[in-house]
N, C-alpha and C positions, 0 to 999 in steps of 0.2 A: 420301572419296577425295582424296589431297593432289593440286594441281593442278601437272602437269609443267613447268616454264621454259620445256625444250627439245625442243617439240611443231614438227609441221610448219609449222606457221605463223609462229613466231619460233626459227629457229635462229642458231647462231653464224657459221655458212658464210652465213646470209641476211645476216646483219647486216655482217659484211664484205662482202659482194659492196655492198650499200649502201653503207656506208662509200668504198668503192674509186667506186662511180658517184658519189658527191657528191665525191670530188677531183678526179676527171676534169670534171664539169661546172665546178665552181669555176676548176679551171685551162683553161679554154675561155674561162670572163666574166671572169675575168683578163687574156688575151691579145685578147678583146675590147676589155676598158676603156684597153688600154693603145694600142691602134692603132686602133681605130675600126672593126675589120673582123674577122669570124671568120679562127681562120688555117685556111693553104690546108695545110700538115702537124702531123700527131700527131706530138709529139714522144716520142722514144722512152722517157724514162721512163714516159708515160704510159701507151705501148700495152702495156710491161710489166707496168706495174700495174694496167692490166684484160683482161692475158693470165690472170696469178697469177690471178687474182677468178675466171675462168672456170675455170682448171684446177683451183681448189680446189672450185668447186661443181661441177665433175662427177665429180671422186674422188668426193663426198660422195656423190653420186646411186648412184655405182657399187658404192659400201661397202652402202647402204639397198638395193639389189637386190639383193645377191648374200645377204645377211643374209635378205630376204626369200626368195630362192629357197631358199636352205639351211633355214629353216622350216618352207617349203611341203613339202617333202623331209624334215622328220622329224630333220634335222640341228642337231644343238646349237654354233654356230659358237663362242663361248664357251667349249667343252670345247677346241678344237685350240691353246686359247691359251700 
């Protein structure tokens, strides 16, 4: 049996959603190294960029249930395509 990539344990939504938390942290010990003190606001790119990170991994969530329920149910979601 060939082995999947893109199993629940490494998907592509996982690995951006990481991606997006190592920029955000980066740019936190960024604005640390440069003033000596965590800052007191998230700036707004960043809250963007781990708004995105969260709205893409819950579409994804949303896509994997409804695929699962329409399975459970007998339904072939692939045919409505």
């Amino acid at each position: 049996m060939a082995r999947q990539l893109c199993t629940a344990e490494l998907s592509p939504v996982r690995i951006y959603q990481f991606a997006a938390t190592l920029v955000g942290a980066a740019a936190v010990l960024i604005a640390f190294a440069r003033t000596g003190q965590f800052p007191s606001e998230i700036p707004d790119r960043l809250a963007i960029l781990m708004g995105g990170s969260l709205a893409t991994y819950l579409t994804s969530k949303g896509i994997q249930k409804a695929t699962e329920n329409a399975a459970r149910n007998g339904a072939n979601p692939a045919a409505n395509r």
